[in-house]
MINUTOR-316410 format. One record per atom (N, C-alpha, C, O, CB): z, y, x; atom name; residue number from 1. Coordinates in pm, 1 decimal. Last residue first. Glycine has a CB too. Layout:
BEGIN
ATOM;pz;py;px;at;i
ATOM;Z;Y;X;CA;NUM
...
END
This chain:
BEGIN
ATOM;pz;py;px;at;i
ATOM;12129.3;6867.9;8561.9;N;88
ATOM;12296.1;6815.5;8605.1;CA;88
ATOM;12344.0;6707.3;8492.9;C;88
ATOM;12455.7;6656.1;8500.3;O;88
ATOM;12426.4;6965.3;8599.7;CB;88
ATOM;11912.9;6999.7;8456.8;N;87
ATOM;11908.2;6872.5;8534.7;CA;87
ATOM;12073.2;6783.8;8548.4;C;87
ATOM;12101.8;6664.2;8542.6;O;87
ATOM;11846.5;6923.6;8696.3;CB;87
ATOM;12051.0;7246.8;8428.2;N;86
ATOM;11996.8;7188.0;8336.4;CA;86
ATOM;12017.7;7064.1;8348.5;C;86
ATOM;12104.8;7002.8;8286.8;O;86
ATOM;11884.3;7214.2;8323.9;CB;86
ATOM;12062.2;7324.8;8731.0;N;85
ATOM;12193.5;7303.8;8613.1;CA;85
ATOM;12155.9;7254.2;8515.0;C;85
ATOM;12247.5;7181.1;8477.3;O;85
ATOM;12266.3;7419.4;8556.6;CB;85
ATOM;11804.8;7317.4;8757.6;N;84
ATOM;11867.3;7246.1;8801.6;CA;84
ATOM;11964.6;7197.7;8758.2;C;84
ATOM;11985.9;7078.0;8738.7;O;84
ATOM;11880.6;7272.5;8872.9;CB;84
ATOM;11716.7;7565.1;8614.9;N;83
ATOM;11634.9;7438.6;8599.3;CA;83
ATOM;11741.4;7319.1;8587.5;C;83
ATOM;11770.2;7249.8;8489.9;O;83
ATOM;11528.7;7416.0;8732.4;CB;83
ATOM;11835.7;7784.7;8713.5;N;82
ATOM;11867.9;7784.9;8573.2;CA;82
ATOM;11836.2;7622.2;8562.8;C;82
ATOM;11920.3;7550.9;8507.9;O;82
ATOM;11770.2;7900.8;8468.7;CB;82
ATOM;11760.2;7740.3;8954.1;N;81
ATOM;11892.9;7721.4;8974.1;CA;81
ATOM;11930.2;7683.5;8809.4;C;81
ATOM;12010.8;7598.3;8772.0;O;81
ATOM;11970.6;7862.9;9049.2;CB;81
ATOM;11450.7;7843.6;8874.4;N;80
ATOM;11485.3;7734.7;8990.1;CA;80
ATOM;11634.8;7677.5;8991.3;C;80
ATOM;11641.7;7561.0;9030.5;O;80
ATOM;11461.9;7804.4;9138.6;CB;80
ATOM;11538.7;8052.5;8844.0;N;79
ATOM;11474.0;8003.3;8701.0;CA;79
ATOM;11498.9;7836.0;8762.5;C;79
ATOM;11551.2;7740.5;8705.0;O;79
ATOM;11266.7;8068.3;8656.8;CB;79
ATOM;11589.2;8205.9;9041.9;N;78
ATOM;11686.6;8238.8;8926.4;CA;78
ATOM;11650.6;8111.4;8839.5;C;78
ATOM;11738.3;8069.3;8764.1;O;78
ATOM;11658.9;8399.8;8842.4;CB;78
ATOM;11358.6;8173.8;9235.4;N;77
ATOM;11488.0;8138.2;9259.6;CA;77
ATOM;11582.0;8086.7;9128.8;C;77
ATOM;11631.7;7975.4;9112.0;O;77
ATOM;11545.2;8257.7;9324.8;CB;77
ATOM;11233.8;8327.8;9045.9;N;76
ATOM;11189.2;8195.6;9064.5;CA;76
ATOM;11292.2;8131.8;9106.7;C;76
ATOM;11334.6;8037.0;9040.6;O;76
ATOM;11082.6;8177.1;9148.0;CB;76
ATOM;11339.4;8608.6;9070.8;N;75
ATOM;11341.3;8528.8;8992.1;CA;75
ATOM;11262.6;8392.2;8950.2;C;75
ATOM;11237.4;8361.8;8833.6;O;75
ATOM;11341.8;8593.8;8931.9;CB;75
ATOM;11269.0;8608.4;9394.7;N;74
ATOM;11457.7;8613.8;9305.2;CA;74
ATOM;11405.4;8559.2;9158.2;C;74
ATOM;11443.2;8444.1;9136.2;O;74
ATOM;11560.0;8835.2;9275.4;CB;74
ATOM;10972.1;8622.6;9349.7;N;73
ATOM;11061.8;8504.0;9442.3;CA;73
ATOM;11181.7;8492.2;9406.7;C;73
ATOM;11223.9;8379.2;9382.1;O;73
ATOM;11078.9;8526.3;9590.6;CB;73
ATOM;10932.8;8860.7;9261.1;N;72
ATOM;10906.2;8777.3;9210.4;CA;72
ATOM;10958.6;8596.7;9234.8;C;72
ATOM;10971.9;8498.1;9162.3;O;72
ATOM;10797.4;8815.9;9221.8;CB;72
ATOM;11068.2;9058.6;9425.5;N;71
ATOM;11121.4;9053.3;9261.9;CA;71
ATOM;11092.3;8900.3;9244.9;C;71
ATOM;11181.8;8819.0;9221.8;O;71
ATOM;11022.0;9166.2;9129.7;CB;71
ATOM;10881.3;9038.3;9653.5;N;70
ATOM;11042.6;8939.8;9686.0;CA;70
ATOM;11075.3;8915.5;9546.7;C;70
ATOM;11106.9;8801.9;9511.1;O;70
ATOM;11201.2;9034.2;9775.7;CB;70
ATOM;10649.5;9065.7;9495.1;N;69
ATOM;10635.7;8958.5;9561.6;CA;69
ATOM;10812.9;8871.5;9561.6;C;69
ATOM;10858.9;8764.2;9522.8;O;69
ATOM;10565.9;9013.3;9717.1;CB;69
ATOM;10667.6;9356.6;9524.3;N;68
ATOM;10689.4;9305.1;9358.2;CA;68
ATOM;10715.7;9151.8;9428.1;C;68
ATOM;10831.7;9116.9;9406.3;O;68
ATOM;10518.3;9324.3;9214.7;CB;68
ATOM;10767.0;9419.1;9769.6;N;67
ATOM;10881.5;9460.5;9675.9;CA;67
ATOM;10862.6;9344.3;9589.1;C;67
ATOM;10946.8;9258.8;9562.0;O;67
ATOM;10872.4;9615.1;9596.7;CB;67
ATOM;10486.9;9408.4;9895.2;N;66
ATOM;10609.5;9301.1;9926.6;CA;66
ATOM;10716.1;9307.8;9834.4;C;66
ATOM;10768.8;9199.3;9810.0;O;66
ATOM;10678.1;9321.9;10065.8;CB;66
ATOM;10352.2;9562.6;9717.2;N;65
ATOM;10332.5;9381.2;9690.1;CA;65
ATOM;10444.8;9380.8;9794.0;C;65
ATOM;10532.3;9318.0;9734.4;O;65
ATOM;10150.7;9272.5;9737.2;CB;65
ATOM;10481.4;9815.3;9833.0;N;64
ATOM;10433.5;9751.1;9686.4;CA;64
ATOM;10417.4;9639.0;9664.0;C;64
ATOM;10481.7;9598.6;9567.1;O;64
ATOM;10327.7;9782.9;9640.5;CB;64
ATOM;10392.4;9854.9;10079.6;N;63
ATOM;10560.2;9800.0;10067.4;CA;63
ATOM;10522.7;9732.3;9922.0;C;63
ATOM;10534.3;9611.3;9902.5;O;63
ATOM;10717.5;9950.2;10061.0;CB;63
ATOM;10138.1;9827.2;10050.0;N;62
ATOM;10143.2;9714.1;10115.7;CA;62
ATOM;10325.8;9681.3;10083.4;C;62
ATOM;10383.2;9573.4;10069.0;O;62
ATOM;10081.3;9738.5;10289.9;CB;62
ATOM;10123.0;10136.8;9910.7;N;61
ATOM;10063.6;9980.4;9862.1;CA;61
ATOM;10099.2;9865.5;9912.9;C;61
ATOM;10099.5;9774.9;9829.7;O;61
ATOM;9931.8;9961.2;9879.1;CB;61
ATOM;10306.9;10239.6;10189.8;N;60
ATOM;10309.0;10229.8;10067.0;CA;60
ATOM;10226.0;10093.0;9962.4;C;60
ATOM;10270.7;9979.0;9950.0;O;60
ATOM;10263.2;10359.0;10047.2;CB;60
ATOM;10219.6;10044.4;10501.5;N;59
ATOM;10161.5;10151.0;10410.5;CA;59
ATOM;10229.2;10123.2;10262.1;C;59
ATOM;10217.5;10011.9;10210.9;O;59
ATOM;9985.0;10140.4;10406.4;CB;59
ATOM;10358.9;9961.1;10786.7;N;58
ATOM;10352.4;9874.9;10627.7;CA;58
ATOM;10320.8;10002.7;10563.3;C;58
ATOM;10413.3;10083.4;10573.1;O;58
ATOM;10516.5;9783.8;10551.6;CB;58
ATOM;10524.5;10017.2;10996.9;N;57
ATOM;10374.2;10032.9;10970.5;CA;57
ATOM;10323.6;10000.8;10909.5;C;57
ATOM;10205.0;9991.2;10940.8;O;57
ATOM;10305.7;10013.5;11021.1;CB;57
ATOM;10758.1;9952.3;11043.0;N;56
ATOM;10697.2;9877.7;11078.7;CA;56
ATOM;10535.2;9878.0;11049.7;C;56
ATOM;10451.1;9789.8;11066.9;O;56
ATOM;10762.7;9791.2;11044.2;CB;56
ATOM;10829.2;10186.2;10811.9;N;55
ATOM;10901.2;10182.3;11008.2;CA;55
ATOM;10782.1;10098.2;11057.7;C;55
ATOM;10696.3;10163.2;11117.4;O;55
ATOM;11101.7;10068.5;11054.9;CB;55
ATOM;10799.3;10055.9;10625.0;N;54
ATOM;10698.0;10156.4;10702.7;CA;54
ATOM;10722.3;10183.5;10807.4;C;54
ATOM;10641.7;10205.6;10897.7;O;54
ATOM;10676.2;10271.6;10660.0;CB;54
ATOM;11018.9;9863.3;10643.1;N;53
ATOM;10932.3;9817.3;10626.5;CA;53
ATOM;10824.1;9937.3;10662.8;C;53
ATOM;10747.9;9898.0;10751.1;O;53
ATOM;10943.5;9755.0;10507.8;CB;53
ATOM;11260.8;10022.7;10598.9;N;52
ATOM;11223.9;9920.5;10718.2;CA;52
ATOM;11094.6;9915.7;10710.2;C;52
ATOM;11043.7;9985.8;10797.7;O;52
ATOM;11280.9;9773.6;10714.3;CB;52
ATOM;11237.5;10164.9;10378.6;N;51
ATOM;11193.6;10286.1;10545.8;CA;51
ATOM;11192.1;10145.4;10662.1;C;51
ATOM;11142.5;10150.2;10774.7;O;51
ATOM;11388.9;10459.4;10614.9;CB;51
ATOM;11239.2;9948.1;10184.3;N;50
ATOM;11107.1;9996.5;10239.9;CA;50
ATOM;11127.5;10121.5;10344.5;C;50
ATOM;11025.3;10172.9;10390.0;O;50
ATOM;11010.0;10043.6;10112.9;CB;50
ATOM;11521.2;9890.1;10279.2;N;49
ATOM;11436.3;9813.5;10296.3;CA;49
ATOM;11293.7;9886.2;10304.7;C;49
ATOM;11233.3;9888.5;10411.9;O;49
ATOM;11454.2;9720.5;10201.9;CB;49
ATOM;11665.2;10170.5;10198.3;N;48
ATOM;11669.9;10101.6;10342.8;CA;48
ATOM;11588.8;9994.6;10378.6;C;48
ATOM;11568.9;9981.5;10499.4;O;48
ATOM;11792.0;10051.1;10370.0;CB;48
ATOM;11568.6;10152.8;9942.4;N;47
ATOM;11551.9;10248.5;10037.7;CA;47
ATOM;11550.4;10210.8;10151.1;C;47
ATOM;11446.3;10211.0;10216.9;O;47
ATOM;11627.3;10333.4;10035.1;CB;47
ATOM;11745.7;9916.4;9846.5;N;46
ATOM;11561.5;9916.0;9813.9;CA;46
ATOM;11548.1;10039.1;9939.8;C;46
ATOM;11508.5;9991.1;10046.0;O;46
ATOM;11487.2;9986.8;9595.2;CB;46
ATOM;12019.7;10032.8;9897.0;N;45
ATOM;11940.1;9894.5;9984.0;CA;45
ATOM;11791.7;9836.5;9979.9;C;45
ATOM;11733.5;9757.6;10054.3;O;45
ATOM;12007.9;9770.2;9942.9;CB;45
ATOM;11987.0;10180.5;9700.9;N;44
ATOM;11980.3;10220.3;9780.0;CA;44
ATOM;11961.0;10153.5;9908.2;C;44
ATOM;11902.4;10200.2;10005.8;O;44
ATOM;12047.4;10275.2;9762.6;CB;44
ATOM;11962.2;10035.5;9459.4;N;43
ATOM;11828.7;10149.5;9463.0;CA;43
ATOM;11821.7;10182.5;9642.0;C;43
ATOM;11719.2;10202.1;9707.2;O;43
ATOM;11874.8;10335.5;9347.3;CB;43
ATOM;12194.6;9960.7;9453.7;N;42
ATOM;12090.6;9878.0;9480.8;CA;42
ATOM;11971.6;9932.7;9547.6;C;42
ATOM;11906.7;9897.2;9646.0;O;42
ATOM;12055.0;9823.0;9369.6;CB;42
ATOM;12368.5;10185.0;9420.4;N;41
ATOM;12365.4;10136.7;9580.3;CA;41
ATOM;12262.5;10031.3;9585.2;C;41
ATOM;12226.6;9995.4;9697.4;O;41
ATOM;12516.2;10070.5;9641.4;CB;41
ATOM;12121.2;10368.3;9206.1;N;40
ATOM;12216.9;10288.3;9274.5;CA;40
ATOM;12303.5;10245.7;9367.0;C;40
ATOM;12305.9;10352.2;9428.7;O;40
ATOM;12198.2;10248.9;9280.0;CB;40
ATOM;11953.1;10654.9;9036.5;N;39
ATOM;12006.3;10578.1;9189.3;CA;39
ATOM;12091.0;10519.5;9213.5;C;39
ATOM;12183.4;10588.9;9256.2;O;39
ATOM;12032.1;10634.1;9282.7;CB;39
ATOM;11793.7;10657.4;8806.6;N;38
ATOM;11875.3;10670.0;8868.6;CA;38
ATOM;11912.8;10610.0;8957.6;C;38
ATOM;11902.2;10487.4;8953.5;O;38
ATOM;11929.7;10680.9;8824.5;CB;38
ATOM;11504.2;10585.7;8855.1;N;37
ATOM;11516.5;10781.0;8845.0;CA;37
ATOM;11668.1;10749.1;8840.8;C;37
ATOM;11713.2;10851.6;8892.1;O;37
ATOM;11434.8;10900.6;8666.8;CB;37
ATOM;11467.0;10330.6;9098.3;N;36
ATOM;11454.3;10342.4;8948.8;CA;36
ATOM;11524.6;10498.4;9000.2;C;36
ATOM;11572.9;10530.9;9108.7;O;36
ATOM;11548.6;10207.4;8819.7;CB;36
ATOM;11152.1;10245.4;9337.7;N;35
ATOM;11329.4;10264.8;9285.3;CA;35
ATOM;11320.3;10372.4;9145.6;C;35
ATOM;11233.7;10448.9;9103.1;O;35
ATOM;11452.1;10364.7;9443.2;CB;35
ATOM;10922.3;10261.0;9273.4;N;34
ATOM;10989.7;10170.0;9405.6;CA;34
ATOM;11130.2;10177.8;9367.3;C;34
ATOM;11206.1;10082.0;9382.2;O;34
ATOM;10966.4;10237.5;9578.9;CB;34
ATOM;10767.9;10464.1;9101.0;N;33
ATOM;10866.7;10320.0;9083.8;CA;33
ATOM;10925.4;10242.9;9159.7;C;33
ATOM;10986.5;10147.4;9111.8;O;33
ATOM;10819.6;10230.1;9037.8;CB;33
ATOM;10692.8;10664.9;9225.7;N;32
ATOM;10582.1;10552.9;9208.9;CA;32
ATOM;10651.7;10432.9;9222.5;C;32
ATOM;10633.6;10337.3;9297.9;O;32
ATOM;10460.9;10556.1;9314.7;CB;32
ATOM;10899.1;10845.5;9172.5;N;31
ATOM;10775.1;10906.2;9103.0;CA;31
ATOM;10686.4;10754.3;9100.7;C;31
ATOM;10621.8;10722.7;9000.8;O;31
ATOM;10690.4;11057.0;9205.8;CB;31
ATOM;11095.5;10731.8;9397.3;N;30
ATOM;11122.6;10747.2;9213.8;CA;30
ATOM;11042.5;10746.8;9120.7;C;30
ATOM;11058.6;10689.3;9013.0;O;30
ATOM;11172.4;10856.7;9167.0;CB;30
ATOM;10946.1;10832.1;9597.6;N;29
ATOM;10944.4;10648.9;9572.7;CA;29
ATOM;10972.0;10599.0;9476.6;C;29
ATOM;10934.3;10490.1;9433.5;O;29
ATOM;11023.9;10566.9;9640.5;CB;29
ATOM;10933.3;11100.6;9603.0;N;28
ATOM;10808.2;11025.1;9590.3;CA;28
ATOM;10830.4;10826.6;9559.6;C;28
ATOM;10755.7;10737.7;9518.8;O;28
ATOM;10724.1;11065.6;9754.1;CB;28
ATOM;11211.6;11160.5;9651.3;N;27
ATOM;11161.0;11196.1;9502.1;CA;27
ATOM;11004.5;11091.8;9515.6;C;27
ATOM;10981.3;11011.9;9424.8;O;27
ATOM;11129.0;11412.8;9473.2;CB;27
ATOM;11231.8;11067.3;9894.5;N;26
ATOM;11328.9;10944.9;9754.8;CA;26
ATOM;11253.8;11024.8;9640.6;C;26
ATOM;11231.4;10963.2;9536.4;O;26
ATOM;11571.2;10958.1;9728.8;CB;26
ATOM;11100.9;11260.7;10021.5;N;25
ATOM;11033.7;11110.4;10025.5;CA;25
ATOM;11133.9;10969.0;9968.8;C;25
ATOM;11126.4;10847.1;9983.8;O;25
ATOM;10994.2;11081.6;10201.5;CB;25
ATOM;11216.4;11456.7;9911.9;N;24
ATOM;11084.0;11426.1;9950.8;CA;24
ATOM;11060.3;11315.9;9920.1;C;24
ATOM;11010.0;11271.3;9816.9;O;24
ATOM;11052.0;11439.2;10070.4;CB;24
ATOM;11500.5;11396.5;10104.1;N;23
ATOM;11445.2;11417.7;9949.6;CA;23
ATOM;11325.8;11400.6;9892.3;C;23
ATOM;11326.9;11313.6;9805.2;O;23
ATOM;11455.8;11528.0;9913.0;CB;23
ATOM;11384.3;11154.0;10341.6;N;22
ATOM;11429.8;11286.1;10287.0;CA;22
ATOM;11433.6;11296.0;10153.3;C;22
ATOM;11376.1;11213.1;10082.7;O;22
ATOM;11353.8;11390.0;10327.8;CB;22
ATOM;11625.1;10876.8;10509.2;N;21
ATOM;11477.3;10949.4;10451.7;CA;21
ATOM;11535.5;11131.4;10376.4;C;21
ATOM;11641.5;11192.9;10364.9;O;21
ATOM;11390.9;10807.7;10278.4;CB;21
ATOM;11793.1;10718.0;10536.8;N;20
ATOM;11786.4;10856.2;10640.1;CA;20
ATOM;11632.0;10831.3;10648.9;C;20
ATOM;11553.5;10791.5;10735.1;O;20
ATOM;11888.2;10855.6;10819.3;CB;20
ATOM;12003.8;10705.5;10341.5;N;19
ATOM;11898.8;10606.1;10361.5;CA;19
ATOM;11813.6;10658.1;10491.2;C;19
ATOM;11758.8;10556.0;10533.0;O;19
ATOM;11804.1;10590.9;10221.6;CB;19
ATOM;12169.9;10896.4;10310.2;N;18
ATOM;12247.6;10769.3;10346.8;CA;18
ATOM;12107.1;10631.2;10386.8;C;18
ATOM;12114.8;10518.5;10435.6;O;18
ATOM;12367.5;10723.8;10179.5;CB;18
ATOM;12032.9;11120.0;10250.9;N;17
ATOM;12112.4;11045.3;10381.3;CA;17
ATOM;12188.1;10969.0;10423.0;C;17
ATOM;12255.3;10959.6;10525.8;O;17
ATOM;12156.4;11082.3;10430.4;CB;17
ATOM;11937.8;11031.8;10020.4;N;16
ATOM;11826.8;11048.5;10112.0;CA;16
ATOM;11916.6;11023.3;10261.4;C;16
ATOM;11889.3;10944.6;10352.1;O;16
ATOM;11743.1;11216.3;10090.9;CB;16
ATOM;12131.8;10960.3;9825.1;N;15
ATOM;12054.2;10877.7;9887.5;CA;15
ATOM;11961.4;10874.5;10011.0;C;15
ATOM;11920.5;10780.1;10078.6;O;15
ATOM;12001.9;10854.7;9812.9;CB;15
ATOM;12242.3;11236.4;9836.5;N;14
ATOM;12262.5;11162.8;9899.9;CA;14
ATOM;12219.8;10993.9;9930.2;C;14
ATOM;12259.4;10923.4;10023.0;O;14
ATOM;12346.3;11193.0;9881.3;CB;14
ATOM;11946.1;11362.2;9699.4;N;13
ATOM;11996.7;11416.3;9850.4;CA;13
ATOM;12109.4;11288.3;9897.4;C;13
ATOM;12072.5;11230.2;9999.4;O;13
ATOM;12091.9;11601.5;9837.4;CB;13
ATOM;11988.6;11190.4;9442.3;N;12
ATOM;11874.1;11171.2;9572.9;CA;12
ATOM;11902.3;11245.5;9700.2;C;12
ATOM;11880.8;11187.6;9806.6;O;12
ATOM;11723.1;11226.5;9531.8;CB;12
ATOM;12295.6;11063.3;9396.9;N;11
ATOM;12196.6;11186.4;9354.3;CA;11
ATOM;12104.2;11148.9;9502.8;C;11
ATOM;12134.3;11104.0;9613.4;O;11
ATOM;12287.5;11385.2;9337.8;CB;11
ATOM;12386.5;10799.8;9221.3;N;10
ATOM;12319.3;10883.1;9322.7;CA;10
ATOM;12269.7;10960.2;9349.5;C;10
ATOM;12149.6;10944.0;9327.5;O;10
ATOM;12275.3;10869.9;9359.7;CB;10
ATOM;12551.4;10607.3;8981.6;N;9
ATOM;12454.7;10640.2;9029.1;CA;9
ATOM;12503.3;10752.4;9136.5;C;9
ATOM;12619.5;10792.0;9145.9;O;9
ATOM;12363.1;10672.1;8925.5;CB;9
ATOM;12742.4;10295.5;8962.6;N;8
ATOM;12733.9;10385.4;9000.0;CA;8
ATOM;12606.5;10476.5;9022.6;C;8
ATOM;12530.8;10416.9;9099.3;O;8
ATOM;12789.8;10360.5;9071.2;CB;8
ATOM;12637.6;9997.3;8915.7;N;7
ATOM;12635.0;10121.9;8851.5;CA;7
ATOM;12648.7;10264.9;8852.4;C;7
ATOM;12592.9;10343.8;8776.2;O;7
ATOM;12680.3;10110.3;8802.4;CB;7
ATOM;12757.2;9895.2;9196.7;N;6
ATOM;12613.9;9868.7;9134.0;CA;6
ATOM;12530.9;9950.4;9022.9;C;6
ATOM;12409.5;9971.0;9023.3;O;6
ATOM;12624.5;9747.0;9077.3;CB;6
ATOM;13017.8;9942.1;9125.1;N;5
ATOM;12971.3;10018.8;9219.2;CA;5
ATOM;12827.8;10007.9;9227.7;C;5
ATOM;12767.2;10108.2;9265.5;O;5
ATOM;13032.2;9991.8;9335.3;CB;5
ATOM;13076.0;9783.6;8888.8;N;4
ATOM;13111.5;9922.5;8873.8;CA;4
ATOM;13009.5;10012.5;9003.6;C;4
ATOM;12946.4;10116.2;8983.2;O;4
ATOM;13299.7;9934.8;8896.2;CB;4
ATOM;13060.5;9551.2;9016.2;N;3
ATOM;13011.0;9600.3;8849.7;CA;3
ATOM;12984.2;9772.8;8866.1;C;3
ATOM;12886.7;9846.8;8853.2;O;3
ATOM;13169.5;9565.7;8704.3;CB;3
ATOM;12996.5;9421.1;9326.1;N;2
ATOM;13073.0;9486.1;9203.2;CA;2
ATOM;13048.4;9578.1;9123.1;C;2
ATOM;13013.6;9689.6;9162.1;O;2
ATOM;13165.4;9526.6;9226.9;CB;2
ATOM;12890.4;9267.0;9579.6;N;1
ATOM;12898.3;9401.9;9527.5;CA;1
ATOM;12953.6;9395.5;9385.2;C;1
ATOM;12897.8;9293.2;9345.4;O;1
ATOM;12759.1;9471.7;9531.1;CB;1
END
């Protein structure tokens, strides 16, 4: 993905159908931080991941630790690669 289109923001109606949730329910995921008040295409692959994830019957709190959990794994990853090159 690319600079520009990563920046790009979103208005929540079309996040909502492109994520095929509702307004509603992108204003409620904005309100309890799951995605940031402007909208990305990141923001918007976060969308498509947690409607996966309640799809699957995963309750809000529960998408919550998986979100912070993966954050937390990319940047272990990140610190993990920073390490290595070090190592080189």
């Amino acid at each position: 993905m690319n600079q520009q289109t990563e920046s790009t923001s979103i208005t929540i109606t079309v996040a909502a159908r492109r994520s095929g949730l509702t307004t509603r329910t992108v204003r409620r995921y904005v309100q309890r931080g799951l995605v940031s008040e402007t909208l990305t295409e990141n923001d918007l692959a976060e969308l498509r991941r947690i409607r996966r994830l309640t799809d699957l019957g995963i309750n809000l709190c529960g998408v919550e630790v998986i979100l912070h959990m993966r954050q937390q794994i990319e940047e272990l990853r990140a610190e993990l690669d920073r390490l290595r090159r070090l190592a080189e």
